[in-house]
RONUDO-8828 format. One record per atom (N, C-alpha, C): atom name; x, y, z. Coordinates in nm, 2 decimals, decimal comma, m for minus. Each point is the difference from the previous one (the first is absolute). Example, Ala and Ser with C-alpha at 12.3 -4.5 7.8 and 13.67 -1.06 7.14 Angstrom:
RONUDO-8828
NODE   site       px       py       pz
NODE      N     1,32    m0,57     0,78
NODE     CA    m0,09     0,12     0,00
NODE      C     0,09     0,12     0,00
NODE      N    m0,04     0,11    m0,07
NODE     CA     0,09     0,11     0,00
NODE      C    m0,08     0,11     0,08
//
This chain:
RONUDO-8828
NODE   site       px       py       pz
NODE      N    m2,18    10,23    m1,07
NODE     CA    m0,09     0,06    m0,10
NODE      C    m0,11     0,08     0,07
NODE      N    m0,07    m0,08     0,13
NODE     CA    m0,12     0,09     0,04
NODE      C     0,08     0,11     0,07
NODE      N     0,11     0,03     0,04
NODE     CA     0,06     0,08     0,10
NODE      C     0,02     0,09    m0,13
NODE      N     0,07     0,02    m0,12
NODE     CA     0,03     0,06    m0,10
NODE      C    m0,17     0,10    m0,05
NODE      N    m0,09    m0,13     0,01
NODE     CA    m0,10     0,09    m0,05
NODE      C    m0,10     0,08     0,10
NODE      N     0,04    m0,02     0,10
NODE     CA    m0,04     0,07     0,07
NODE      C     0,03     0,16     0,04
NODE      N     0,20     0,00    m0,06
NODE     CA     0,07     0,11     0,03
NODE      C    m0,02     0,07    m0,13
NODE      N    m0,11    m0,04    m0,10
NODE     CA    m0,01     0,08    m0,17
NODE      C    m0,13     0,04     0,08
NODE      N    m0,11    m0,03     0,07
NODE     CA    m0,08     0,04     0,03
NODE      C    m0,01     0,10     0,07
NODE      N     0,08    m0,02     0,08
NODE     CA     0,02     0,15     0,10
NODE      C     0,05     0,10    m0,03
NODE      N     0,10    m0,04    m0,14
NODE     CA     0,08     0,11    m0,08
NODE      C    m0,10     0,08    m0,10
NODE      N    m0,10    m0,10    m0,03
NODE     CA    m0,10     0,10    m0,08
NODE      C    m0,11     0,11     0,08
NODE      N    m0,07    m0,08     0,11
NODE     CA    m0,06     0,05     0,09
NODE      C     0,08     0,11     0,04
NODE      N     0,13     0,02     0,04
NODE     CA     0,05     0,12     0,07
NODE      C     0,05     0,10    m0,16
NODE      N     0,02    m0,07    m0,11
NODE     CA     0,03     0,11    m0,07
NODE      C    m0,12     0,07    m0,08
NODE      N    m0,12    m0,07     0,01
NODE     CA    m0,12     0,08     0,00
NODE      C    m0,05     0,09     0,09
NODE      N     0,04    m0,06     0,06
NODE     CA    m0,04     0,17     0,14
NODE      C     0,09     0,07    m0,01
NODE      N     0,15    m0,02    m0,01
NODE     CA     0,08     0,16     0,01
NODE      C    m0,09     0,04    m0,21
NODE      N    m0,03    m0,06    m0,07
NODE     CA    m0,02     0,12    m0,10
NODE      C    m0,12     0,09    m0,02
NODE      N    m0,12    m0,08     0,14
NODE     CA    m0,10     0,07     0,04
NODE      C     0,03     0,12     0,07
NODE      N     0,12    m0,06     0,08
NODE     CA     0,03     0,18     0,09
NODE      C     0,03     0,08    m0,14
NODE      N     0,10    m0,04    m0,05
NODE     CA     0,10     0,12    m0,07
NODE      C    m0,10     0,03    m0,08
NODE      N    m0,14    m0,03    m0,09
NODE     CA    m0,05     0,02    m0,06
NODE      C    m0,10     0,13     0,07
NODE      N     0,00    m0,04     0,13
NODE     CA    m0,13     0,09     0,08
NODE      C     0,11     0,12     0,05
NODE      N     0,13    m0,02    m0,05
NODE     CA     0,07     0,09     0,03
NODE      C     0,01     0,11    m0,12
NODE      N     0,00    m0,04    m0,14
NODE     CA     0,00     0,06    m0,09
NODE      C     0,13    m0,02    m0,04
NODE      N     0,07    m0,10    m0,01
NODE     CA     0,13    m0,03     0,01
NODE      C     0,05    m0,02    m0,17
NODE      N     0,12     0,04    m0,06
NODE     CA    m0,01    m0,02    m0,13
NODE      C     0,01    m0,18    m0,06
NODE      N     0,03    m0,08    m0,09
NODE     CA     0,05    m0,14    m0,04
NODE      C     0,10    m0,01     0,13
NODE      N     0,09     0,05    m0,05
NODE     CA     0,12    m0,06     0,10
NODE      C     0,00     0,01     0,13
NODE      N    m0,07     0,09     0,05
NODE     CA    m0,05     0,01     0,17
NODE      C    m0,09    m0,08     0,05
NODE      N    m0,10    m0,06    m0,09
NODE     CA    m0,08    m0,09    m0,04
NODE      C     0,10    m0,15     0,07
NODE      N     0,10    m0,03    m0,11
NODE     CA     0,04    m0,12     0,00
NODE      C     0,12     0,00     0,11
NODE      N     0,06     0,13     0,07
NODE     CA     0,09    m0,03     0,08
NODE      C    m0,05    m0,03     0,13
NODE      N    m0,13     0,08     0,01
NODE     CA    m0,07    m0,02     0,14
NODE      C    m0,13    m0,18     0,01
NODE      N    m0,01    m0,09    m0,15
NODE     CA    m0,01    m0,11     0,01
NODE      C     0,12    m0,08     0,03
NODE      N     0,09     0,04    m0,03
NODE     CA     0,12    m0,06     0,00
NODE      C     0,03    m0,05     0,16
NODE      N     0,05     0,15    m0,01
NODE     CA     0,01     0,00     0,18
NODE      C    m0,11    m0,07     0,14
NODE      N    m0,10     0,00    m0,08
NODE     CA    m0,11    m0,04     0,10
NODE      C     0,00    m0,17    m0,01
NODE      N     0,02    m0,03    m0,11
NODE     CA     0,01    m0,17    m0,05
NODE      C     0,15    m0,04     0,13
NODE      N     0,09     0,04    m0,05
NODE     CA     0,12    m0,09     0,02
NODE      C     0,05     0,11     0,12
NODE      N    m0,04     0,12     0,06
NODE     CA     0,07     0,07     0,10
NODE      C     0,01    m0,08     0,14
NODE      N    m0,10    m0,08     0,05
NODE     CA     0,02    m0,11     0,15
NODE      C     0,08    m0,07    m0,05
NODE      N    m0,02    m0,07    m0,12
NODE     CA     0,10    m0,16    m0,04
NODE      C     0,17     0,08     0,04
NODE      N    m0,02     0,06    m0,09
NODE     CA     0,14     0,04    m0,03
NODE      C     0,08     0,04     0,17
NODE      N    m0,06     0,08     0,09
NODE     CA     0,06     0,01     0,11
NODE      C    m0,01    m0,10     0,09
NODE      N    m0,10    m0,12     0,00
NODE     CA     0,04    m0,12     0,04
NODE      C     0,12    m0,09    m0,01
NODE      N    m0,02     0,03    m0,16
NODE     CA     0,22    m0,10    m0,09
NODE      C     0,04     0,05     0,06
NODE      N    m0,01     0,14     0,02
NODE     CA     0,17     0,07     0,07
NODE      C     0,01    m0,07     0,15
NODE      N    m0,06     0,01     0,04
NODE     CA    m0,01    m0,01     0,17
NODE      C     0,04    m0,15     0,02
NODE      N    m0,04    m0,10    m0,10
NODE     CA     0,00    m0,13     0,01
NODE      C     0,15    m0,01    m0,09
NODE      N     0,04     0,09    m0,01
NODE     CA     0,15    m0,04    m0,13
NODE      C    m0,04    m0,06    m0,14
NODE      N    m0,11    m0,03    m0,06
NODE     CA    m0,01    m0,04    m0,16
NODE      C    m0,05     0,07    m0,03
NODE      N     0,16     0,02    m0,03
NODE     CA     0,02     0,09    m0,14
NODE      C     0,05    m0,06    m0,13
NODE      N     0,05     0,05    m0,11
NODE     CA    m0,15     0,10    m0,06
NODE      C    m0,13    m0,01     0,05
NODE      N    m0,03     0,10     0,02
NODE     CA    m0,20    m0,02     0,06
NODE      C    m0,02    m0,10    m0,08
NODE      N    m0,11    m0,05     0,01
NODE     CA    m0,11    m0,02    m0,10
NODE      C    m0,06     0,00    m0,13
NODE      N    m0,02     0,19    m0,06
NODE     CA    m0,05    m0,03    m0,10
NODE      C     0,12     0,05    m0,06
NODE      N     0,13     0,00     0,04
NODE     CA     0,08     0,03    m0,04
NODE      C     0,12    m0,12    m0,11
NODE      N    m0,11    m0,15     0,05
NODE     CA     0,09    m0,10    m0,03
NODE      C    m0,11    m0,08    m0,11
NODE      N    m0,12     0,04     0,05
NODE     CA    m0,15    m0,05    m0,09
NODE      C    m0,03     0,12    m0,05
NODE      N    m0,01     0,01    m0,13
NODE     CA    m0,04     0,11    m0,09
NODE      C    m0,19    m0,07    m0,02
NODE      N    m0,05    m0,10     0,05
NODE     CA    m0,13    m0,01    m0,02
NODE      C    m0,06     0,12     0,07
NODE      N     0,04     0,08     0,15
NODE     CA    m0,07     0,11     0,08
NODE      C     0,01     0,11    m0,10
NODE      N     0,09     0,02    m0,08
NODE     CA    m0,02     0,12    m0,08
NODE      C    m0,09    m0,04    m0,12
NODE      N     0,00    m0,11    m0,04
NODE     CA    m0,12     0,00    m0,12
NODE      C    m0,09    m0,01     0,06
NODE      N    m0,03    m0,05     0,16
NODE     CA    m0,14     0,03     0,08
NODE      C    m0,06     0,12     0,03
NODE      N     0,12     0,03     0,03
NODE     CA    m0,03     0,16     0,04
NODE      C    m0,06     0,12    m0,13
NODE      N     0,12    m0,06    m0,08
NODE     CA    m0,05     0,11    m0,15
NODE      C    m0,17    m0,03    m0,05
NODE      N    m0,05    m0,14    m0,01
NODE     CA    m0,09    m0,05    m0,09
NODE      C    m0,12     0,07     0,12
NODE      N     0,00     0,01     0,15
NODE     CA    m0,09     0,05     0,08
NODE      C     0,01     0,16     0,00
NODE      N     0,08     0,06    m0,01
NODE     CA    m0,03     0,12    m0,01
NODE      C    m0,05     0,07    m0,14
NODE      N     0,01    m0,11    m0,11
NODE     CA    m0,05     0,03    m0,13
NODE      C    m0,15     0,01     0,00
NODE      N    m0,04    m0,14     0,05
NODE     CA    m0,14    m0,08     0,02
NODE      C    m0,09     0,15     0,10
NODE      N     0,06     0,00     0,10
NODE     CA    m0,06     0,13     0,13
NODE      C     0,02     0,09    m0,12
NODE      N     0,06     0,07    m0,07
NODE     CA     0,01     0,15    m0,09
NODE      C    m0,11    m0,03    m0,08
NODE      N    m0,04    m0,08    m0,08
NODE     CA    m0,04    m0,06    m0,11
NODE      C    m0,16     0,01     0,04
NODE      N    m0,02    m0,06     0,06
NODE     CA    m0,12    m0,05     0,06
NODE      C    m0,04     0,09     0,16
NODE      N     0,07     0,12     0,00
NODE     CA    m0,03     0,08     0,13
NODE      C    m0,14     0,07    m0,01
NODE      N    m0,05     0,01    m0,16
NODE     CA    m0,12     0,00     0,05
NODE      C    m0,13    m0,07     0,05
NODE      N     0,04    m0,12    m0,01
NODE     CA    m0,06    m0,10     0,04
NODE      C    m0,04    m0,05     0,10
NODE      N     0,12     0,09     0,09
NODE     CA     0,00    m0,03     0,15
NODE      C    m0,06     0,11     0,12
NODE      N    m0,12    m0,04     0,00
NODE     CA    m0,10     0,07     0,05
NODE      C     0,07     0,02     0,16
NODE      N    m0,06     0,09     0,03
NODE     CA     0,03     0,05     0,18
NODE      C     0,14    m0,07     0,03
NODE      N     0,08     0,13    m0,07
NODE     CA     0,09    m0,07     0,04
NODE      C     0,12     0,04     0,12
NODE      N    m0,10     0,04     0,14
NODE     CA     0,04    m0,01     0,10
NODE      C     0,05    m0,18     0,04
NODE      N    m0,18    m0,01     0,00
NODE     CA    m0,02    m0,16    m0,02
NODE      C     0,10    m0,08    m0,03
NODE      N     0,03     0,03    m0,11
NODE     CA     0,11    m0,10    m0,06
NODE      C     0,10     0,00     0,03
NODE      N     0,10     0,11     0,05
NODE     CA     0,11     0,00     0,06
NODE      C    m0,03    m0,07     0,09
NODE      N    m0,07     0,02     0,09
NODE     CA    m0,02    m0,06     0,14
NODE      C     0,01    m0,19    m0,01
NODE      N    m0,10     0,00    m0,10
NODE     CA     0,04    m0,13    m0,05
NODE      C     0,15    m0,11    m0,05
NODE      N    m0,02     0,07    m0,06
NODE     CA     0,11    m0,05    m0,09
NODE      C     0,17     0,04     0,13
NODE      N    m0,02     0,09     0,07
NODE     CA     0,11     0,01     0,11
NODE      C    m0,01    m0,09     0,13
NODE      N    m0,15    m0,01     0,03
NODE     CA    m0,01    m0,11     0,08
NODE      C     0,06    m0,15    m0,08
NODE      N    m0,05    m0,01    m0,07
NODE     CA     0,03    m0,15    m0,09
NODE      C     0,17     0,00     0,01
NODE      N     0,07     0,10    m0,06
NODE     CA     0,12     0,01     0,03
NODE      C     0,10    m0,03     0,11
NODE      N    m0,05     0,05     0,15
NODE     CA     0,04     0,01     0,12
NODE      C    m0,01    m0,18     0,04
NODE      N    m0,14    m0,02    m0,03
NODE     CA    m0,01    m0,18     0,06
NODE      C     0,14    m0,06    m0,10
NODE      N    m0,04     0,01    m0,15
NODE     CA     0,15    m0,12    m0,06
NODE      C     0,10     0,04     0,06
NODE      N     0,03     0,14    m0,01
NODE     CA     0,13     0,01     0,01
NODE      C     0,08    m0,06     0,16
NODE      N    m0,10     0,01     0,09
NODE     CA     0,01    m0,04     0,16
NODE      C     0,09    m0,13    m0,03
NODE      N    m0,09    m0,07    m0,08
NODE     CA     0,00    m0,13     0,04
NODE      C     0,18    m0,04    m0,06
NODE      N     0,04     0,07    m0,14
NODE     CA     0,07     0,00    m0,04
NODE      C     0,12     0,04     0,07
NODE      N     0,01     0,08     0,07
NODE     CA     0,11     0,03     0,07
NODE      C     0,00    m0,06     0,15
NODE      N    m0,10    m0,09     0,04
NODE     CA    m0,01    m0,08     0,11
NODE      C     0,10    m0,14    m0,11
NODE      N     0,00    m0,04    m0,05
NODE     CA     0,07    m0,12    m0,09
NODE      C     0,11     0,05    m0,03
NODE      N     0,06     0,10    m0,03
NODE     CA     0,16     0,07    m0,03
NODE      C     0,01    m0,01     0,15
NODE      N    m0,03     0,04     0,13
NODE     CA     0,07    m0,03     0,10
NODE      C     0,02    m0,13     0,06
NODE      N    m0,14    m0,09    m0,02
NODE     CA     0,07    m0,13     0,00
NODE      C     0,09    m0,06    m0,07
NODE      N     0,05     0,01    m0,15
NODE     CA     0,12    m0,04    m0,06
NODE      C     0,08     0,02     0,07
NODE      N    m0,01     0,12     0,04
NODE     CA     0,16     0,09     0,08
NODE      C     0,02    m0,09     0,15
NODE      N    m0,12    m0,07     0,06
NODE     CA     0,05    m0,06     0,09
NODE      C    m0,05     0,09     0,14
NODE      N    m0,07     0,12    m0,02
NODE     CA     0,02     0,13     0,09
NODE      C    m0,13    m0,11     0,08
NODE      N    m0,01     0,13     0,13
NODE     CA    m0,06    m0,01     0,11
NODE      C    m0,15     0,05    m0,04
NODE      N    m0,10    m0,11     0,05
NODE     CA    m0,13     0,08    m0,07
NODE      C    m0,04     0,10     0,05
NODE      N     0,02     0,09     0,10
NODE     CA    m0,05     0,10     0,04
NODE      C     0,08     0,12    m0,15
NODE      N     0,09    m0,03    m0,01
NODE     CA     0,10     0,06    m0,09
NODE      C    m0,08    m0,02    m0,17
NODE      N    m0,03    m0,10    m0,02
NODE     CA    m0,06    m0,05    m0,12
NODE      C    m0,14     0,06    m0,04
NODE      N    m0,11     0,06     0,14
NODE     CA    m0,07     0,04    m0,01
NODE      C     0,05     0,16    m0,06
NODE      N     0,06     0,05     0,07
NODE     CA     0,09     0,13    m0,05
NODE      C     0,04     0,04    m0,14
NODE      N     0,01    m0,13    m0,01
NODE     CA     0,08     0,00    m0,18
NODE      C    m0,17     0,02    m0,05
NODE      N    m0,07    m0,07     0,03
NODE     CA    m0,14    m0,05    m0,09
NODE      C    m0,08     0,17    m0,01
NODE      N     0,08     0,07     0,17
NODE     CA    m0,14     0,14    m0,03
NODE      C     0,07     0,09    m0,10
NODE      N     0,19    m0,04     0,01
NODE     CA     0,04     0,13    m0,05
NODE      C    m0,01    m0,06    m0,14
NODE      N     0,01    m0,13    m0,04
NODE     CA    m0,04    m0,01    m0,15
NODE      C    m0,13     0,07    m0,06
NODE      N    m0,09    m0,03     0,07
NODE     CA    m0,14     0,05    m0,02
NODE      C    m0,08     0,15     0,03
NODE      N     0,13     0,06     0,07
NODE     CA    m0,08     0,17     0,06
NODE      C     0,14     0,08    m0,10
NODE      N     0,11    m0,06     0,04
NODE     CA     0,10     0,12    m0,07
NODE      C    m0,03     0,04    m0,17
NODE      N     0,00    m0,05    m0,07
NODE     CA    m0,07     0,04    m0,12
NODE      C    m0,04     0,12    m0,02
NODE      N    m0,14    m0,01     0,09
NODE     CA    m0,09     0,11     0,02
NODE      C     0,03     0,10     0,10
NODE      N     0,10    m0,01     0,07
NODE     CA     0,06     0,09     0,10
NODE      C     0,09     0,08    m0,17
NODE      N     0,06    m0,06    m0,02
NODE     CA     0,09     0,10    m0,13
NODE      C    m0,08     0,07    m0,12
NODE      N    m0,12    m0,05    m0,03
NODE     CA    m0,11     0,06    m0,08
NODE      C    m0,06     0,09     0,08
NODE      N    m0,03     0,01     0,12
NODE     CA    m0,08     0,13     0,05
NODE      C     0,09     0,11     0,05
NODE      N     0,13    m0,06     0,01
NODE     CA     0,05     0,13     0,01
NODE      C     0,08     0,04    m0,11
NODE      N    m0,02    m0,05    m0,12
NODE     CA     0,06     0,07    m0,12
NODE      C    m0,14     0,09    m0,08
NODE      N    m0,06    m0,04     0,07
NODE     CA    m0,21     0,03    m0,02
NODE      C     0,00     0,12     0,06
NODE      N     0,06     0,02     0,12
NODE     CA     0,03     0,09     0,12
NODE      C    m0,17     0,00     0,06
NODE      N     0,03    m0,11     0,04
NODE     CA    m0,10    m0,04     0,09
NODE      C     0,07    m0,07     0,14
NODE      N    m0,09    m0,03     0,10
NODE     CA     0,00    m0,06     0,10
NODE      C     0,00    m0,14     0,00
NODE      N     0,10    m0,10     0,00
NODE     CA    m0,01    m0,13    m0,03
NODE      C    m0,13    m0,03     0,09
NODE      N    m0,08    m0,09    m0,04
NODE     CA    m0,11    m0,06     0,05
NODE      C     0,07    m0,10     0,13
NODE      N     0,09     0,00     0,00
NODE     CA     0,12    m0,14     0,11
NODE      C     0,01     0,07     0,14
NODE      N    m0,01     0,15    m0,04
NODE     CA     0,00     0,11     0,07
NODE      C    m0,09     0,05     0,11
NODE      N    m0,15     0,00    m0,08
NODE     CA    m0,09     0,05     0,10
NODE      C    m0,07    m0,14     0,04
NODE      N    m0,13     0,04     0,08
NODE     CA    m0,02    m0,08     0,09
NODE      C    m0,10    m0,14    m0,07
NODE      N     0,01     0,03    m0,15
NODE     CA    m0,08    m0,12    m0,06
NODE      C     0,08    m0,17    m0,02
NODE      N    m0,12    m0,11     0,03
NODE     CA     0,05    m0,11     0,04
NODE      C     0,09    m0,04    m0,13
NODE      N     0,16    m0,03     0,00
NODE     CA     0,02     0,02    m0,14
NODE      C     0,12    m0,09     0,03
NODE      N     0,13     0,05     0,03
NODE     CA     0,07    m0,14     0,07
NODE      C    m0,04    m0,04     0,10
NODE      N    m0,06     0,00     0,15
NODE     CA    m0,06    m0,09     0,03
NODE      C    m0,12    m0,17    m0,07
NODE      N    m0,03     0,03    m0,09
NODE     CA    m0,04    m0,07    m0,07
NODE      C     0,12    m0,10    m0,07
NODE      N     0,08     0,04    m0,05
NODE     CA     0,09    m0,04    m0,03
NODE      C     0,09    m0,12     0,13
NODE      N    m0,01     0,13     0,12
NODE     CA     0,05    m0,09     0,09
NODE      C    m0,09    m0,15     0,06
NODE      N    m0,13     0,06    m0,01
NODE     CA    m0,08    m0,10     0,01
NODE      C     0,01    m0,15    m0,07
NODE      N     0,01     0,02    m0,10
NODE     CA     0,00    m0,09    m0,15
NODE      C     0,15    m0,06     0,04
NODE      N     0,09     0,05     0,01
NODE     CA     0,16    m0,06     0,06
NODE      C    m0,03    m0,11     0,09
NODE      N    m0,07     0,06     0,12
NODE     CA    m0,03    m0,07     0,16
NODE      C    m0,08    m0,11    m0,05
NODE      N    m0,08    m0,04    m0,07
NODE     CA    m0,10    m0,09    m0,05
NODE      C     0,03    m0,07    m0,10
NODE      N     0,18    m0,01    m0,02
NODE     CA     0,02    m0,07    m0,13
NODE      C     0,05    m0,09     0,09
NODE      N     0,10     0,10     0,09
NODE     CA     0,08    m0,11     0,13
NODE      C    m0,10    m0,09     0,08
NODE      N    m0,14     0,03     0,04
NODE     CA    m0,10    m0,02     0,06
NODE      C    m0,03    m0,16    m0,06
NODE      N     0,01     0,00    m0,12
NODE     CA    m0,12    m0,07    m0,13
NODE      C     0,18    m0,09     0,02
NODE      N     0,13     0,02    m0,02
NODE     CA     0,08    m0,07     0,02
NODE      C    m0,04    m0,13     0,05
NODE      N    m0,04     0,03     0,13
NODE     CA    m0,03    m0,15     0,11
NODE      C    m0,08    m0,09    m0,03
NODE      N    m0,06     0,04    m0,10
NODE     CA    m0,14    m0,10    m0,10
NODE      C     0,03    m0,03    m0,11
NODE      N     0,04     0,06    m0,08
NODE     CA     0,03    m0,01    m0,13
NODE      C     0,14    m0,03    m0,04
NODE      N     0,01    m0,09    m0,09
NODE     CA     0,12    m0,02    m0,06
NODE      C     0,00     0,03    m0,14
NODE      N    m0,08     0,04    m0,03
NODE     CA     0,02     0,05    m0,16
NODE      C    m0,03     0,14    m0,04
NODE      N     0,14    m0,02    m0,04
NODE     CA     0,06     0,19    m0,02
NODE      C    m0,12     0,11    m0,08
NODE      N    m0,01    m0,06    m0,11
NODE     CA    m0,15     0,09    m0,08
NODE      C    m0,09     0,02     0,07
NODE      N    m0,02    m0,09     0,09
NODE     CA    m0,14     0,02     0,06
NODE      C     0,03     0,12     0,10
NODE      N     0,11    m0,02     0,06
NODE     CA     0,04     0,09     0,10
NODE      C     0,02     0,16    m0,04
NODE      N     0,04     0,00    m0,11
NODE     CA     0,01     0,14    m0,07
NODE      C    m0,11     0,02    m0,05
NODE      N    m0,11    m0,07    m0,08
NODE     CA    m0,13     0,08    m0,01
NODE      C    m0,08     0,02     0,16
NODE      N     0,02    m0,08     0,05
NODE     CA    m0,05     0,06     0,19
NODE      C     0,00     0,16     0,05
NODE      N     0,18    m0,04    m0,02
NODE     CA     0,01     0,13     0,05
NODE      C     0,04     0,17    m0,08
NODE      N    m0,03    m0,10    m0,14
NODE     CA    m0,04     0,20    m0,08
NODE      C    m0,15    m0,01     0,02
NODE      N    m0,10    m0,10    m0,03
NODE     CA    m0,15     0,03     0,06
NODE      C     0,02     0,02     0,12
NODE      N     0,04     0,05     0,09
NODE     CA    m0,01     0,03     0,16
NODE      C     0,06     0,10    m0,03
NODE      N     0,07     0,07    m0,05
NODE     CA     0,05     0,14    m0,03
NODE      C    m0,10     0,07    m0,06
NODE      N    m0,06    m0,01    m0,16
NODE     CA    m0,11     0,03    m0,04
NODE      C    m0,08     0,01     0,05
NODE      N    m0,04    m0,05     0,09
NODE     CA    m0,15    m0,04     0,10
NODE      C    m0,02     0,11     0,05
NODE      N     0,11    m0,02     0,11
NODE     CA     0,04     0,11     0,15
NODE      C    m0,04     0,16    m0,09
NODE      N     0,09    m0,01    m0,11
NODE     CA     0,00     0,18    m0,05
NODE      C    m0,12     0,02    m0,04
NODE      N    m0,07    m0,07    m0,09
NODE     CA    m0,12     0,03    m0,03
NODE      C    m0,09     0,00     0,07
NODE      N    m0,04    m0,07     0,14
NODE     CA    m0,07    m0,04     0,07
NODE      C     0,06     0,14     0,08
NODE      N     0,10     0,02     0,03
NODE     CA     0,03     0,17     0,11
NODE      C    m0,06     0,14    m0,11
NODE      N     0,00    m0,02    m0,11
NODE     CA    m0,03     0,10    m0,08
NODE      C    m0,16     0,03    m0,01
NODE      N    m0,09    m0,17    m0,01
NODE     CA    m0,13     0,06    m0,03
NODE      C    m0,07     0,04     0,12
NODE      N     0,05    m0,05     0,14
NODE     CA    m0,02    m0,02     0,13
NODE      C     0,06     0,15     0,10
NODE      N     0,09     0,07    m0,11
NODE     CA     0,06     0,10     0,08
NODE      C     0,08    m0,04     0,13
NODE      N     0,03    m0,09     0,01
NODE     CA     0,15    m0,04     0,05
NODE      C     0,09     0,06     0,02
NODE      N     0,05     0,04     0,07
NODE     CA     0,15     0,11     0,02
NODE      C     0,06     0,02     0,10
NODE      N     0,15    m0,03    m0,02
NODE     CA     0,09     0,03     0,14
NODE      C    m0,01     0,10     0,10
NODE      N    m0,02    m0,01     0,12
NODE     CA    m0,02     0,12     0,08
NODE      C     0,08     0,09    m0,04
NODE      N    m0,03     0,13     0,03
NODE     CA     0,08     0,14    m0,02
NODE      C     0,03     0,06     0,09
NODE      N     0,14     0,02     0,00
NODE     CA     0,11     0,09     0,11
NODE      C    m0,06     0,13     0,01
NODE      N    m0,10     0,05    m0,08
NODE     CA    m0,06     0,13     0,01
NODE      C    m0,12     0,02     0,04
NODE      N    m0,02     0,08     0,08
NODE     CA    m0,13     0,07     0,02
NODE      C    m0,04     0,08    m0,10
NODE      N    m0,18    m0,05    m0,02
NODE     CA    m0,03     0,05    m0,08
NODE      C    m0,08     0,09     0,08
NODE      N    m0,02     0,11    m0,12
NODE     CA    m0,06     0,13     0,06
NODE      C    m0,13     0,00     0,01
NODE      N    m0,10     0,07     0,05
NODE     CA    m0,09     0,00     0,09
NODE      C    m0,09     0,10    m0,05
//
């Protein structure tokens, strides 16, 4: 049950931010709800595949589609409400990135996988999403440039395995390590944090 509500949480968190893009895009209803769509369930879904359970996900629980529909009503509804809403993407994507980590760190332990591998699952649960929303945005996935974004994610993975050695109780261990994802990004964002760059910058 806490593993279940955790994966409604992330599903709302990330399908509030794709309807913040498509909204800041000028996107009609339906570009609206395909680019929440996509952004909610786009990491989960290429995790199943990779892990073999199939049907995906929300393909087998129709609760992600009434999650998904009732958040992107709520975001439509109430978009004026939602002041600076740079801000709020940022938010509400960060919030996203930590559950979902954690989420796809626990689908690779079912599977039995290798934690280096598990961590993998946990970034591409938590970054692909938003890799498929920015470039249907025709943008630059944020996964992309030099902002702390899966690294954080990887961070949050390393420190679930870490907190393993102490801890034996699983909840505790997944709220650890999506706060240590959360942390990291927000803490690299207000602090200007950022991956070194392969580029020279001009002079």
């Amino acid at each position: 049950m806490f593993i279940q509500t955790i994966d409604i949480l992330g599903t709302i968190a990330f399908a509030i931010s794709g309807v913040l893009v498509a909204m800041n895009k000028k996107m009609d209803a339906f570009g609206v709800f395909i680019i929440a769509f996509v952004t909610a369930v786009g990491g989960g879904t290429l995790r199943d595949v990779l892990i073999g359970a199939t049907p995906v996900f929300w393909m087998v629980n129709m609760t992600f589609i009434i999650v998904i529909s009732a958040s992107v009503f709520f975001a439509v509804i109430f978009r004026n409400h939602i002041k600076h809403l740079r801000k709020s993407l940022f938010l509400f994507d960060t919030i996203g990135i930590g559950l979902y980590t954690v989420i796809g760190i626990e689908k690779g332990i079912a599977a039995n996988l290798n934690p280096l591998i598990c961590i993998a699952l946990g970034t591409m649960s938590a970054c692909f999403g938003g890799v498929i929303r920015d470039i249907l945005c025709n943008e630059i996935p944020v996964i992309f440039r030099k902002e702390v974004y899966a690294s954080a994610c990887i961070i949050g993975g390393l420190s679930y395995f870490l907190m393993l050695q102490f801890l034996e109780e699983q909840n505790y261990l997944f709220i650890i390590a999506g706060a240590v994802v959360i942390i990291v990004r927000l803490v690299a964002v207000i602090f200007k944090v950022s991956l070194p760059s392969l580029y020279k910058t001009k002079t």
